[in-house]
C-alpha positions, 0 to 999 in steps of 0.5 A: 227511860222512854220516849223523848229521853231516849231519843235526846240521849240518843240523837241530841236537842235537835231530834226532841225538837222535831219531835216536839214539832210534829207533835204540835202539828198533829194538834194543829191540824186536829184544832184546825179541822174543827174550826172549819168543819162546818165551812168544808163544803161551801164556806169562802176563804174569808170565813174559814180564816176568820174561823181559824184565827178565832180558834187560833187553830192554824199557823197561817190563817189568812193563807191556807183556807184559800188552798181549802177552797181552790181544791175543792173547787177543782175536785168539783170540777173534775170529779163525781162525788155522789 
């Protein structure tokens, strides 16, 4: 016995659960990553989401990318990159 049985023995349902949960965040970031690589440095939020919903990549398509894009705005603001 090893992994998530000793963890569920151990802590109960809800300790596989976050478990679980963290592993399929892990994949969605890495889903995710891939669907906007090639929109990283200059693609528009709107771009990115449809990226996103195309792979069915990330659990908030319409809404993350325009984190994406203002931070990268700001970082080019603000910061010598090269």
């Amino acid at each position: 016995m090893f992994g998530v049985e000793v963890l569920t023995r151990a802590f109960g349902k809800n300790w596989s659960f976050v478990f679980l949960q963290q592993a399929l965040q892990r994949v969605w970031v890495f889903r995710s990553i891939e669907a906007v690589r090639s929109l990283l440095i200059a693609g528009g939020p709107e771009e990115m989401s449809q990226a996103l919903i195309d792979a069915g990549a990330h659990r908030f398509p319409v809404t993350r990318p325009g984190y994406v894009v203002v931070t990268r705005d700001y970082l080019r603001e603000r910061c010598e990159c090269g």
